[in-house]
GURO-186769 format. One record per residue (C-alpha): z, y, x. Coordinates in steps of 0.2 Angstrom, whole numbers, plus 5000, padded with zeros to 4 digits. Layout:
# GURO-186769
+------+------+------+
:   zz :   yy :   xx :
+------+------+------+
:    Z :    Y :    X :
...
+------+------+------+
END
This chain:
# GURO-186769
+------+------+------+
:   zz :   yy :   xx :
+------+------+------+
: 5000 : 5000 : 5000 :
: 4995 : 5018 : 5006 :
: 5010 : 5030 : 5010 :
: 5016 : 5036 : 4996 :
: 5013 : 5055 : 4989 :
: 5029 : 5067 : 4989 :
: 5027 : 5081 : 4979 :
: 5039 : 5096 : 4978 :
: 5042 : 5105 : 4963 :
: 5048 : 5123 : 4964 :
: 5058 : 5129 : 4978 :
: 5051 : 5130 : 4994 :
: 5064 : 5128 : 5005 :
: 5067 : 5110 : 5008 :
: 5086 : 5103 : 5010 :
: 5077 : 5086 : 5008 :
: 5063 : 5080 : 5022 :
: 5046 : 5073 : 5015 :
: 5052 : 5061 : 5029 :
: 5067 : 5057 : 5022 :
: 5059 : 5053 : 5002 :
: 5045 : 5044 : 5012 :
: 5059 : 5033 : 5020 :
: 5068 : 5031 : 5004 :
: 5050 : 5026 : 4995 :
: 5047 : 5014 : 5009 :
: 5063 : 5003 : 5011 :
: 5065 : 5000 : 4995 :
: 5043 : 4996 : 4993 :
: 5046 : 4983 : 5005 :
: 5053 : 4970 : 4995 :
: 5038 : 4972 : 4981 :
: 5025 : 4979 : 4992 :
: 5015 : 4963 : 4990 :
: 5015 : 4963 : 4971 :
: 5001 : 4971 : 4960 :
: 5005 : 4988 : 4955 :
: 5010 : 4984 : 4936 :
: 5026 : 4977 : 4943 :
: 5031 : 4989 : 4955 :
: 5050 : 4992 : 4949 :
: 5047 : 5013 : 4946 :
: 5064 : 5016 : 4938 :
: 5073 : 5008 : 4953 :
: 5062 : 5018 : 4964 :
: 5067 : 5034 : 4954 :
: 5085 : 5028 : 4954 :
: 5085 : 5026 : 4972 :
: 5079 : 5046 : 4975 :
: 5090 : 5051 : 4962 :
: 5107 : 5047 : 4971 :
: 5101 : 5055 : 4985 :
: 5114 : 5070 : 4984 :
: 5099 : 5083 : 4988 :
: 5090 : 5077 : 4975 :
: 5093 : 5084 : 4957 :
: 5080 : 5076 : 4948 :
: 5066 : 5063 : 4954 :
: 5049 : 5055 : 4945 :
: 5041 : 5040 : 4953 :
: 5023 : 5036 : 4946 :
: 5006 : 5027 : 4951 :
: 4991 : 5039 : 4949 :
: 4975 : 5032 : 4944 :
: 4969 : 5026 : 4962 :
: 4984 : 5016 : 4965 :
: 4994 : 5028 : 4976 :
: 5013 : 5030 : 4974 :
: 5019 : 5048 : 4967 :
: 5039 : 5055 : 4969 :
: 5039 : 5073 : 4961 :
: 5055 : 5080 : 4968 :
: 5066 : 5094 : 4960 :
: 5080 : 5098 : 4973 :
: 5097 : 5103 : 4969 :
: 5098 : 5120 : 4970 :
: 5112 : 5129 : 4980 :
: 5122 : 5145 : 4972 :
: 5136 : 5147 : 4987 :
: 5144 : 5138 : 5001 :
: 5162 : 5132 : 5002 :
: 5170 : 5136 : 5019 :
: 5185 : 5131 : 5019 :
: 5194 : 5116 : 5029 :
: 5179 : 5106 : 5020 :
: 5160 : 5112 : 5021 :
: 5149 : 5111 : 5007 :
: 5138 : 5120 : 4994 :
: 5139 : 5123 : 4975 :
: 5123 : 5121 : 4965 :
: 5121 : 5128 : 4951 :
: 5126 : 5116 : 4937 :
: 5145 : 5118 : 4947 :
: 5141 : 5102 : 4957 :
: 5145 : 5101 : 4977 :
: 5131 : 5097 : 4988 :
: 5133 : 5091 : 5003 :
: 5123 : 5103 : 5019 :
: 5108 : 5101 : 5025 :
: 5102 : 5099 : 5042 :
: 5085 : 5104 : 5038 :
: 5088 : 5120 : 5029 :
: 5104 : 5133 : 5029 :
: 5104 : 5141 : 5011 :
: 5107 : 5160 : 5012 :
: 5122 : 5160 : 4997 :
: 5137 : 5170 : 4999 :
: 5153 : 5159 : 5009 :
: 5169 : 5153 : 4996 :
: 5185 : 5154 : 5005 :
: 5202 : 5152 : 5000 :
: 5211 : 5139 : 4988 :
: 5196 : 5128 : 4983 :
: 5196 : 5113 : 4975 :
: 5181 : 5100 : 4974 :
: 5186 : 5094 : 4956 :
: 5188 : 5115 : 4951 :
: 5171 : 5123 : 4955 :
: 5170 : 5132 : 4937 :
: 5179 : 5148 : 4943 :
: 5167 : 5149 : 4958 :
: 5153 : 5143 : 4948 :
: 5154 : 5156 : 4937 :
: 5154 : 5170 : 4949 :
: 5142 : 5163 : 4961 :
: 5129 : 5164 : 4947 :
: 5132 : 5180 : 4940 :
: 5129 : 5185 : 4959 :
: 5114 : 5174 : 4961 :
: 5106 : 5183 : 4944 :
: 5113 : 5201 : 4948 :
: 5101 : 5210 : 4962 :
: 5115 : 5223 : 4965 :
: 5128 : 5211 : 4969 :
: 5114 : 5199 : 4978 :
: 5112 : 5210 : 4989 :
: 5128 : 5214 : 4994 :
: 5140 : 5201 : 4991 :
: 5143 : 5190 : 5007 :
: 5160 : 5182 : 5000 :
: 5170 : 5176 : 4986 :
: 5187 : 5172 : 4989 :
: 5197 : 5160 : 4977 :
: 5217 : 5164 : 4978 :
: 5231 : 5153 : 4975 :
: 5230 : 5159 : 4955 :
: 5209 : 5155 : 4955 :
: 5210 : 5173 : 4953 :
: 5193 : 5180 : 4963 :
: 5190 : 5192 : 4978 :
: 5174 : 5198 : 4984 :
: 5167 : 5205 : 5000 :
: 5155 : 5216 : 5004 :
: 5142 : 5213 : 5018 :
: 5142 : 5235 : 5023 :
: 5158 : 5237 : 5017 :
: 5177 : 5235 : 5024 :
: 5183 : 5236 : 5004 :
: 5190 : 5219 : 4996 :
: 5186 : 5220 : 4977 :
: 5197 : 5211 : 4965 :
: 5191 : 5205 : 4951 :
: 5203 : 5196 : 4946 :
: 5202 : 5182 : 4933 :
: 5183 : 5179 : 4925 :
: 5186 : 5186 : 4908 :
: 5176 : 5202 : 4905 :
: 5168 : 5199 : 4921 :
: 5150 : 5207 : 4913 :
: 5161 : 5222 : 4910 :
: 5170 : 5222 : 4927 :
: 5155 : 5223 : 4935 :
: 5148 : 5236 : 4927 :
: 5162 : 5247 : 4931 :
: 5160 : 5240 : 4948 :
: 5141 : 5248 : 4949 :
: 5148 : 5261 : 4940 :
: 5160 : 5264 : 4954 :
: 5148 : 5261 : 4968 :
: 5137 : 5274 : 4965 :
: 5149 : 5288 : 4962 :
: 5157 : 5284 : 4979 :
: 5138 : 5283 : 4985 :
: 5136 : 5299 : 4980 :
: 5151 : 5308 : 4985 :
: 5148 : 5298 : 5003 :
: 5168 : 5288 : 5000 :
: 5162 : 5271 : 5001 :
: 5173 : 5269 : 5018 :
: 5186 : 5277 : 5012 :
: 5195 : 5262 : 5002 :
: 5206 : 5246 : 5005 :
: 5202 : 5238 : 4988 :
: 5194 : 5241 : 4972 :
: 5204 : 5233 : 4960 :
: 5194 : 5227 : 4943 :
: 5206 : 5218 : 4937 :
: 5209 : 5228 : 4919 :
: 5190 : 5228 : 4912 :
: 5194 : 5246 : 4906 :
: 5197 : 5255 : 4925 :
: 5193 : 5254 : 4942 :
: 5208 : 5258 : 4953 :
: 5204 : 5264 : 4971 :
: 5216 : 5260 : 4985 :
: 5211 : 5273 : 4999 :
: 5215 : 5266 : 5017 :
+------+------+------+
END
């Protein structure tokens, strides 16, 4: 049988090798490789590539001419714990192991994190992947001891509390809110935190 056809669907960046699927294909093809094709186990194959932890969703078919086809739909990364374990968070809430193929640029979780607890984090980490303000500036969320939430800033010294995950649309707005006034009035440097944590005010800690 001819190698089989890997196809990727969506994402670009691959956290799983054509090498790897290929392999995975392969090993388990040997066993039937000498049996005609209407035999060929395809749920097995497609098992097989679904418990791959890269791998969010996988379809194994046989086109026309005989070849083998594995359309491939990766997990798909929202941040990455960083904590005394190492791992990412995609976005259904599920932790992925890293890649050594590809490093997912998602902001870093630190603090009291929990494998069986990834909502808090979850939560946040897609309002942050779907906001282009907060994309662009948020390098870190930080989980204290309460699952209250922190963030960090990649230009900016602040710590923002946000506090628990209720209101958190509202937050932040007030946050952009609060942004671009000290934007404007050149204050940005001038604050310890920014504290979120009642959806009705911002309160400002200066340094």
């Amino acid at each position: 049988m001819s190698a089989p056809n890997i196809e990727f669907i969506g994402e670009e960046n691959l956290f799983v090798t054509n090498e790897t699927v290929s392999k995975l294909l392969i090993q388990n093809q040997q066993s039937v490789t000498n049996k005609p094709k209407e035999i060929i186990d395809l749920n097995e194959l497609e098992n097989t590539l679904n418990s791959n932890p890269m791998i969010k969703e996988a379809q194994v078919f046989i086109n026309v001419d005989g070849t083998l086809t594995a359309e491939i739909i990766q997990k798909k990364p929202i941040a990455r714990i960083s904590t005394n374990a190492s791992y990412y968070v995609d976005d259904e809430g599920k932790d992925m192991p890293l890649s050594t193929n590809y490093s997912a640029r998602v902001p870093l979780v630190t603090g009291f994190v929990n494998k069986k607890e990834l909502y808090n984090v979850t939560v946040v980490a897609k309002k942050i992947q779907s906001d282009e303000f907060l994309k662009n500036h948020v390098v870190e969320i930080h989980q204290n001891e309460n699952r209250s939430i922190d963030l960090r800033f990649r230009k900016n010294d602040f710590k923002v509390q946000l506090g628990s995950i209720k209101q958190l649309d509202k937050k932040i707005n007030n946050l952009k809110a609060f942004y671009q006034k000290a934007m404007r009035d050149n204050t940005l440097n001038s604050y310890s935190v920014v504290n979120l944590r009642f959806d009705k005010q911002v309160i400002c800690t200066k340094k």
